[in-house]
C-alpha positions as CSV (number, residue, x, y, z in Angstrom):
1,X,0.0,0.0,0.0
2,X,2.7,2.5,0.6
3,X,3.9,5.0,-2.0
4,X,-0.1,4.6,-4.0
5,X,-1.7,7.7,-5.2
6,X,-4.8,7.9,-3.5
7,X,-8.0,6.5,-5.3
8,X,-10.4,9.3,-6.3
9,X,-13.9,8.0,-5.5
10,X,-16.5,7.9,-8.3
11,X,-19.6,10.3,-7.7
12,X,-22.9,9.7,-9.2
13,X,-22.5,12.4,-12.0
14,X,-19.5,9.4,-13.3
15,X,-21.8,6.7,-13.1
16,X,-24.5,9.0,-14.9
17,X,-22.1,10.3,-17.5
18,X,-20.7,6.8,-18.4
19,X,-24.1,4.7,-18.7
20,X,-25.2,8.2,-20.3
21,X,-28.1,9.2,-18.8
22,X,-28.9,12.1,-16.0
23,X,-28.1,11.8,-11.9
24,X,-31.6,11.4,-11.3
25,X,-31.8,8.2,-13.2
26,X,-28.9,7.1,-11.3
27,X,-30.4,8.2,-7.7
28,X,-33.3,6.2,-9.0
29,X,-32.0,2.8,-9.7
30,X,-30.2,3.2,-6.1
31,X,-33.3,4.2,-4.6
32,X,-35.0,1.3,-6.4
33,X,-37.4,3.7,-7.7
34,X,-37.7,1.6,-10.7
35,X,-41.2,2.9,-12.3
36,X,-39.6,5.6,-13.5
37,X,-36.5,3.4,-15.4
38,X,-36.8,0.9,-17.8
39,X,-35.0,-2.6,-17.6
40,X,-32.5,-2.0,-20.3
41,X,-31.2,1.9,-18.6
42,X,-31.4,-0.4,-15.1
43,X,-29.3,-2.9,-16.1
44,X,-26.8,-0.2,-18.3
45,X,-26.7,1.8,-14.7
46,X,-25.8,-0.7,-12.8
47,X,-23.0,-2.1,-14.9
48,X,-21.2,1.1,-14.7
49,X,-21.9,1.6,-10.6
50,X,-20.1,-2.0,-10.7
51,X,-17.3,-1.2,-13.0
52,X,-16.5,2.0,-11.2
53,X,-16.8,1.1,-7.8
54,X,-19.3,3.6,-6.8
55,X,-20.4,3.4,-3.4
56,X,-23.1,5.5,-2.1
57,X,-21.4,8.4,-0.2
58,X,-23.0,8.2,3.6
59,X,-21.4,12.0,4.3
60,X,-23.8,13.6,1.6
61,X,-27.0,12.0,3.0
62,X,-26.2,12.9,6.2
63,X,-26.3,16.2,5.5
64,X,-30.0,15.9,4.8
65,X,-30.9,13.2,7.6
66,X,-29.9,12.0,11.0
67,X,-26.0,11.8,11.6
68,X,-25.3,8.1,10.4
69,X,-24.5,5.9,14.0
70,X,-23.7,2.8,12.7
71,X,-20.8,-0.1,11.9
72,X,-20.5,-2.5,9.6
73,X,-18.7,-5.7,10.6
74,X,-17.6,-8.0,7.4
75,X,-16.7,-11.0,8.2
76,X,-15.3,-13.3,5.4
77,X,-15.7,-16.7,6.4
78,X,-16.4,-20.0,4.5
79,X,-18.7,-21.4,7.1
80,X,-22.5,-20.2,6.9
81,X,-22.3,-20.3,10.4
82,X,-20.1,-18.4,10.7
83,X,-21.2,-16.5,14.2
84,X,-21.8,-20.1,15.9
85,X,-17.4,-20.1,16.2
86,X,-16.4,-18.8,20.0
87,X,-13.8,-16.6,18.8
88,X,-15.8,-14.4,16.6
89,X,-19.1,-14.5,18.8
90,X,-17.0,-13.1,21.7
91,X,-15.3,-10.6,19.7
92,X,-18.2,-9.3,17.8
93,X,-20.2,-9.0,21.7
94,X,-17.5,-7.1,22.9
95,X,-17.5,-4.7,20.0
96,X,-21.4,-4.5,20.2
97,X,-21.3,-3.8,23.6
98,X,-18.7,-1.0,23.3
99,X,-20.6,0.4,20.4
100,X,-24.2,0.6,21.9
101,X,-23.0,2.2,24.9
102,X,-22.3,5.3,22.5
103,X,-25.9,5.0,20.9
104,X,-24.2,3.0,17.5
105,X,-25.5,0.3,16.0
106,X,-23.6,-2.6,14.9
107,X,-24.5,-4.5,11.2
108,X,-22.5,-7.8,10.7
109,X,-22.0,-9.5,7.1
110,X,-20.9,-12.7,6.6
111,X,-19.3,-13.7,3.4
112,X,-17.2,-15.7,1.1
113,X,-14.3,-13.9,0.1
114,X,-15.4,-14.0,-3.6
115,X,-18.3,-12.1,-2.7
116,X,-16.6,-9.2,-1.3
117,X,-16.3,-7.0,-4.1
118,X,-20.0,-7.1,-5.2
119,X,-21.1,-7.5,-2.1
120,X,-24.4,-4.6,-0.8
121,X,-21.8,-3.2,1.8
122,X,-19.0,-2.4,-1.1
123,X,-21.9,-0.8,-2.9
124,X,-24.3,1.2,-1.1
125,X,-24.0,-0.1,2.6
126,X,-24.5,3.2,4.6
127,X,-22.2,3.2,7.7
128,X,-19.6,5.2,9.9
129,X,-16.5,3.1,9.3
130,X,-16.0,-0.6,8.8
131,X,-14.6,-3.9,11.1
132,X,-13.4,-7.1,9.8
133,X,-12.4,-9.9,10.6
134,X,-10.9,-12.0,7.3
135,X,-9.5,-15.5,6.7
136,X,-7.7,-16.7,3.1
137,X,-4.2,-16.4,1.8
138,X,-1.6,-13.2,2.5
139,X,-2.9,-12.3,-0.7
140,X,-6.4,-12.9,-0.5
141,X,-6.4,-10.7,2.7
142,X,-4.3,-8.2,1.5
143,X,-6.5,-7.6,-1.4
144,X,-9.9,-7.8,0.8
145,X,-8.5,-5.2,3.1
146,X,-7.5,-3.0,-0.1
147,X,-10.8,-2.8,-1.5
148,X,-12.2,-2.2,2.2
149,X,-9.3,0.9,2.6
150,X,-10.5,1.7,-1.2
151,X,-14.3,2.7,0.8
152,X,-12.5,6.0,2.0
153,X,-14.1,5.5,5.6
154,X,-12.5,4.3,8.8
155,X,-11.1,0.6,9.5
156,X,-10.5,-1.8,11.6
157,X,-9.2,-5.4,11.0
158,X,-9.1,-7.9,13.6
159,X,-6.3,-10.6,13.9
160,X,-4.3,-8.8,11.3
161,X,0.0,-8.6,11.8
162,X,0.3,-6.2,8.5
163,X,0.8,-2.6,8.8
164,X,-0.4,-0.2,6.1
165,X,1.0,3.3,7.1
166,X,-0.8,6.3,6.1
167,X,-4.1,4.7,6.2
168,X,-7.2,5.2,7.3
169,X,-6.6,1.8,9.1
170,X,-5.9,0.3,12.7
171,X,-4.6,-3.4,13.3
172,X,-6.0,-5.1,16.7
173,X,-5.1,-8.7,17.2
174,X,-4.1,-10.7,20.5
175,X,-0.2,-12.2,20.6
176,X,-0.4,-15.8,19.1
177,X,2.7,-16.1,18.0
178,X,3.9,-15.5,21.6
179,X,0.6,-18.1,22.7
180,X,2.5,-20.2,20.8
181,X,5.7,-19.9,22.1
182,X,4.2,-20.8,25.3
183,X,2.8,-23.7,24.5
184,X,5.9,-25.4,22.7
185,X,7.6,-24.1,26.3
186,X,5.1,-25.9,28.4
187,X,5.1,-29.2,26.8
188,X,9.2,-29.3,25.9
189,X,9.3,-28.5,29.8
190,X,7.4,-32.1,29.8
191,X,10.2,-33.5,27.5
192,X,7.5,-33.8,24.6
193,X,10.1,-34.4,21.7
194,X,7.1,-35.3,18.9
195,X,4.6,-33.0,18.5
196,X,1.2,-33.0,16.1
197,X,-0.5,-29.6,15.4
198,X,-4.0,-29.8,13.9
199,X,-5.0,-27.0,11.8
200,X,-8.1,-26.6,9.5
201,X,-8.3,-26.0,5.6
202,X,-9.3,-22.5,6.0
203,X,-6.7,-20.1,6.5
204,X,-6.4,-18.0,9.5
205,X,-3.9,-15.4,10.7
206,X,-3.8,-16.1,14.0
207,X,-3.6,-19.7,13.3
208,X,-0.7,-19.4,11.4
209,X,0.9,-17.1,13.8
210,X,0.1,-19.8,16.4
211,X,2.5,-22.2,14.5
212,X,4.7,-20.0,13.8
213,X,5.7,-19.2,18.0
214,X,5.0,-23.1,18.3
215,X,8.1,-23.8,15.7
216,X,10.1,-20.7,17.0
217,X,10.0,-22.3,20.2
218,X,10.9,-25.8,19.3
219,X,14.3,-24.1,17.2
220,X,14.8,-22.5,20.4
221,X,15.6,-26.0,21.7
222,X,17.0,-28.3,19.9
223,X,14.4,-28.6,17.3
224,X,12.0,-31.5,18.5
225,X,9.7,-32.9,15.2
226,X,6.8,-31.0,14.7
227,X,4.3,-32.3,12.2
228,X,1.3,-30.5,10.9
229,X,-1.8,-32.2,9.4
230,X,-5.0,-30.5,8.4
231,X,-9.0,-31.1,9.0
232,X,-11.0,-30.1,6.7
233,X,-13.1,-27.8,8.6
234,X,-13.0,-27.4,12.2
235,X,-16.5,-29.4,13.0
236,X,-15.9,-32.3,15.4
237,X,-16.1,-35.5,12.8
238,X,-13.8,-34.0,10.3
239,X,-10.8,-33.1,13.2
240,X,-11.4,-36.9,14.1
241,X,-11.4,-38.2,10.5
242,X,-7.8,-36.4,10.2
243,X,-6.4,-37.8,13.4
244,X,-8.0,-41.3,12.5
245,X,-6.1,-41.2,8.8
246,X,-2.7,-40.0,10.5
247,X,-3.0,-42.2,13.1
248,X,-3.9,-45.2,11.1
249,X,0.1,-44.8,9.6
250,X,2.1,-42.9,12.5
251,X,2.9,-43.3,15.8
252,X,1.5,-42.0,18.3
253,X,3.3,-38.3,19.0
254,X,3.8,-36.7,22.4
255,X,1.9,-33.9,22.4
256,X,-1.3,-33.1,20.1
257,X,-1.8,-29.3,20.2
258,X,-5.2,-27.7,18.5
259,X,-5.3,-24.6,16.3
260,X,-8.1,-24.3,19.0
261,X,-10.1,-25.7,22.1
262,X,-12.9,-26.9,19.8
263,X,-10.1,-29.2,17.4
264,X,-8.0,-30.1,20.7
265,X,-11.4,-31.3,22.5
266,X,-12.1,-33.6,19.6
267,X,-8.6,-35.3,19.4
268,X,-8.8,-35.5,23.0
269,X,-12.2,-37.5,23.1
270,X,-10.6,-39.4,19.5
271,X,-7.4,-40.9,22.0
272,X,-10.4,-41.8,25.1
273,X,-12.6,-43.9,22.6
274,X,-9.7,-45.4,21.4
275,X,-8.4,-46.4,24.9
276,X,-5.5,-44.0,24.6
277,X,-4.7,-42.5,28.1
278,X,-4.5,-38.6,28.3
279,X,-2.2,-36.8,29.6
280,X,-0.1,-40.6,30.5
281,X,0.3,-41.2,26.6
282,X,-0.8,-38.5,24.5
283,X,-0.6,-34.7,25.7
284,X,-3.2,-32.4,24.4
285,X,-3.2,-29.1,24.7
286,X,-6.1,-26.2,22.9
287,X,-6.0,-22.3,22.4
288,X,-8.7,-19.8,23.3
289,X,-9.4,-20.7,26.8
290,X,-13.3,-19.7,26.6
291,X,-15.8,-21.4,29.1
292,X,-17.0,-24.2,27.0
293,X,-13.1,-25.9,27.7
294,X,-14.3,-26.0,31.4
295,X,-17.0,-28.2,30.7
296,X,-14.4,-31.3,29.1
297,X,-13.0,-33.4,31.9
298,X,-9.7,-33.9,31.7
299,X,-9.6,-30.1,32.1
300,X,-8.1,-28.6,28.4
301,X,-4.7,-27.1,29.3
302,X,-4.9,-24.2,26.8
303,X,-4.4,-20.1,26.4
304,X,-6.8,-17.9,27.2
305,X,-7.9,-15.2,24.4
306,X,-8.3,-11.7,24.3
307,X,-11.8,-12.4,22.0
308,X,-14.2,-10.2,24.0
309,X,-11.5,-7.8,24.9
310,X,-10.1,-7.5,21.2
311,X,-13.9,-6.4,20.5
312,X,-14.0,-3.6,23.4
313,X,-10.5,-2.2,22.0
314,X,-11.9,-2.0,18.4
315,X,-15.1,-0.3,19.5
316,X,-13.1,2.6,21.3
317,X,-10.6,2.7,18.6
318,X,-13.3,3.5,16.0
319,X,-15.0,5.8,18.4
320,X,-12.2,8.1,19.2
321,X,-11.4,8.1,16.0
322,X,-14.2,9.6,14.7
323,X,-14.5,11.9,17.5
324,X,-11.0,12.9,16.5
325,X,-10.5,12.1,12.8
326,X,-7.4,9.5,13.1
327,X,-7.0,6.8,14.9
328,X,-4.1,6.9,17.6
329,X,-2.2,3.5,17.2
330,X,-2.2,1.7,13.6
331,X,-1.9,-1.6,16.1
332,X,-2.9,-2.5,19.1
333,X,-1.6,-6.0,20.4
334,X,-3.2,-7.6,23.5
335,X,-1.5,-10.4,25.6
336,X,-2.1,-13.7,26.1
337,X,-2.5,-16.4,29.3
338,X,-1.4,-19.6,29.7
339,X,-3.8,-22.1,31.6
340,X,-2.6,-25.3,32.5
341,X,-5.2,-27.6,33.0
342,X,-5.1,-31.5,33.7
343,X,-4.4,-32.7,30.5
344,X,-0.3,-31.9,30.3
């Protein structure tokens, strides 16, 4: 991003004067006033809002109506559930909660990344400033956050490590790289010298910085074997169908560690129907540390997030910064905890 001209935003008098026809007609189709514009002009107007990227400016409207008070929250995600995970739930409650204290509302959007760029919010979605919190490839992300820097309004991305000086942007993520770190620590303290990391298909961030402080710590001493496999989604059959097919031709490691409590729990319960004794045989440890661990007996060992708290700092981030016009930190990193439990 650094050293790009700024994009000029298209206005409606573009749109009008490239599908040739007056502002009015193009304030209808947005307006879905549509008795007043035939198919054939709808159709020519909307190819043109799409090929310029016009977005409906919430500034000017405001001018004539009620100051706009509200966020939108994008969150690209493959599942359809997508607000059934812990992690996001407890993020996206703490950012509510922040948010309604100051009389905003909140509007969350969940997508596939493909969707993004003629997605309602890239269009004509109405709000203050944008949150996000986006999964895919450094390059998939990279471009997703471009398009959502490209709105001209406010942002904040969750779980993100890049930096994009002179932005309109702010970075707010928890330290799992150094989670990580803590966990390889913890279990080499055990003399654990095979480890298994189960990660799912879908790219995270923080999942990736997870294994990233996981390896840094094993280098750190002597380099114990560290093998990765992945699940095709995080759901509880699939993590055991990909410990069953690893299993079925490996021995078993020292220490399983989950990209979260969810995959970790279903390993764990994998090795007890299999009569595999935890922590005697296999160690198993989870990230995230939310209440539902609590309920699995052996206790999870695992580290505790930052979810709801990650939420509280975006809201005041975005507040102050439209009370003030910047935002003061491009990124805000919160700590993690480690909590042993009874199954290291």
């Amino acid at each position: 991003m650094t050293g790009e001209p700024p994009r000029r935003r298209a206005t409606i008098k573009d749109v009008a004067k490239a599908a040739g026809v007056s502002a009015m007609t193009v304030s209808n189709v947005l307006n879905e006033r549509l008795q007043f514009v035939s198919p054939a002009t709808k159709k020519r107007v909307e190819r043109e809002i799409e090929r310029l990227g016009y977005r409906r400016q919430a500034n000017a409207r405001n001018l004539r109506v009620a100051e706009q008070r509200s966020i939108g929250m994008v969150i690209v995600d493959e599942s359809p559930a997508f607000l059934a995970d812990f992690f996001t739930c407890q993020v996206v409650a703490g950012l509510a909660n922040v948010l309604n204290s100051a009389d905003y509302t909140l509007t969350v959007q969940g997508m596939h990344g493909d969707q993004l760029s003629s997605s309602m919010i890239m269009r004509t979605f109405e709000v203050a400033g944008f949150c996000a919190m986006i999964s895919g490839t450094d390059a998939e992300r990279l471009a997703a956050i471009r398009q959502l820097v490209n709105l001209d309004q406010p942002l904040v991305v969750f779980q993100e490590p890049i930096a994009l000086p002179g932005a309109d942007f702010c970075a707010i993520r928890q330290d799992d790289r150094g989670g990580g770190r803590l966990i390889g620590d913890h279990l080499l303290a055990r003399r654990v010298e095979d480890f298994l990391a189960i990660v799912p298909r879908q790219v995270w961030p923080a999942i990736e910085l997870r294994l990233e402080g996981l390896r840094e710590s094993l280098a750190a001493h002597g380099g114990a074997r560290l093998t990765v496999i992945t699940s095709a989604s995080e759901s509880f059959a699939d993590v055991q169908e990909a410990v069953a097919q690893h299993l079925a031709s490996h021995p078993l490691p020292g220490a399983i560690v989950g990209a979260n409590d969810p995959i970790a729990t279903a390993a764990m319960l994998y090795l007890f129907d299999h009569d595999i004794r935890v922590p005697d045989q296999v160690r198993i440890v989870g990230f995230n540390g939310f209440e539902a661990h609590r309920y699995a007996r052996p206790r999870l060992t695992t580290v505790d997030s930052a979810a709801y708290a990650l939420g509280e700092q975006a809201g005041k981030a975005m507040l102050a910064r439209l009370e003030s016009g910047r935002f003061e930190r491009a990124e805000v990193v919160l700590p993690v905890h480690f909590d042993p439990g009874a199954t290291t």
